[in-house]
C-alpha positions in Angstrom: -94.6 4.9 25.3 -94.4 8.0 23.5 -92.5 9.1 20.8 -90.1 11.6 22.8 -89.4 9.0 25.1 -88.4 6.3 22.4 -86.2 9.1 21.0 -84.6 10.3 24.5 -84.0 6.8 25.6 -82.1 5.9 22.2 -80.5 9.1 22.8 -78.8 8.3 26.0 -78.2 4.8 25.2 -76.1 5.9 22.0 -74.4 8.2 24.0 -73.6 5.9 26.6 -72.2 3.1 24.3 -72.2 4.5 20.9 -70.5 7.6 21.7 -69.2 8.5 17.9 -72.9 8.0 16.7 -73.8 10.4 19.1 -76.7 12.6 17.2 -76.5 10.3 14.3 -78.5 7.3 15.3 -81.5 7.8 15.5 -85.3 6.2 15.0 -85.1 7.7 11.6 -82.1 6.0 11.2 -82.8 2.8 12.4 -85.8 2.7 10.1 -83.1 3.3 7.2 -80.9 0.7 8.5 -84.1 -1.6 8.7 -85.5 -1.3 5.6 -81.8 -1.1 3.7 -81.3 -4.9 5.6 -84.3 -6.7 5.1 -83.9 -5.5 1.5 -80.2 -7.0 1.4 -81.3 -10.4 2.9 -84.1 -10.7 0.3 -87.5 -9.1 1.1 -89.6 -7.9 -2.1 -89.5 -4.1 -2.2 -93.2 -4.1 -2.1 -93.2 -5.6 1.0 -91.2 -3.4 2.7 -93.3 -0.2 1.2 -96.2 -2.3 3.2 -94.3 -2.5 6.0 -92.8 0.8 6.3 -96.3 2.3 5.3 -95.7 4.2 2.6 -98.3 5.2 -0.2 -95.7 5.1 -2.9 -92.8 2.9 -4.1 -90.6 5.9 -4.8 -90.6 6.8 -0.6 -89.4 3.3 0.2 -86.6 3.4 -2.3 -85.3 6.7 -0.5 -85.2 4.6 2.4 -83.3 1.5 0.8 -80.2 1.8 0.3 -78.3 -0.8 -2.4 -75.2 -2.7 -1.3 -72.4 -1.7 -4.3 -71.9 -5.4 -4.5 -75.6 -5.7 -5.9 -75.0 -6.4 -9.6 -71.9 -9.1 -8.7 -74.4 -10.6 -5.9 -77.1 -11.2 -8.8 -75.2 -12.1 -11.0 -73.6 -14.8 -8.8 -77.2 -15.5 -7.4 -78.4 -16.3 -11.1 -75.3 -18.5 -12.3 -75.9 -20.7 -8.8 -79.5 -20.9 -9.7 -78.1 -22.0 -13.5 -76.0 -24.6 -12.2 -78.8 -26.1 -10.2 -80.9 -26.8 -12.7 -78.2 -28.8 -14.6 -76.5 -30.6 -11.2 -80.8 -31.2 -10.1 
């Protein structure tokens, strides 16, 4: 499948039930949204560089883009962690 068909296809079905993201979601996108998620649930950065293919570390961060709740969710991730050594 070529690349102008994987983009007309998205195309159409966005417009046909995505309407308002009409012209805004797109593979690009999606590859943003991707790399932003598997971030959120966890994946090492470094692994996503791999994944995405990208020579340096700087290109995937473009791509990732940090929940505002990322200092509060590490926070709460390392006092869990804290209590679970003490509780066993």
């Amino acid at each position: 499948m070529s690349t102008s068909a994987i983009r007309g296809a998205m195309a159409a079905a966005v417009e046909r039930h995505l309407p308002r993201w009409s012209g805004r979601a797109t593979p690009h996108a999606l590859r943003h949204f991707a790399a932003s998620d598997l971030y959120a649930q966890g994946m090492n950065v470094v692994a996503i560089q791999e994944l995405l293919g990208h020579r340096w570390i700087n290109t995937t961060m473009i791509y990732v883009h940090v929940n505002k709740t990322h200092i509060e969710d590490a926070w709460t991730a390392a006092g869990q962690r804290a209590a679970s050594r003490f509780t066993g």
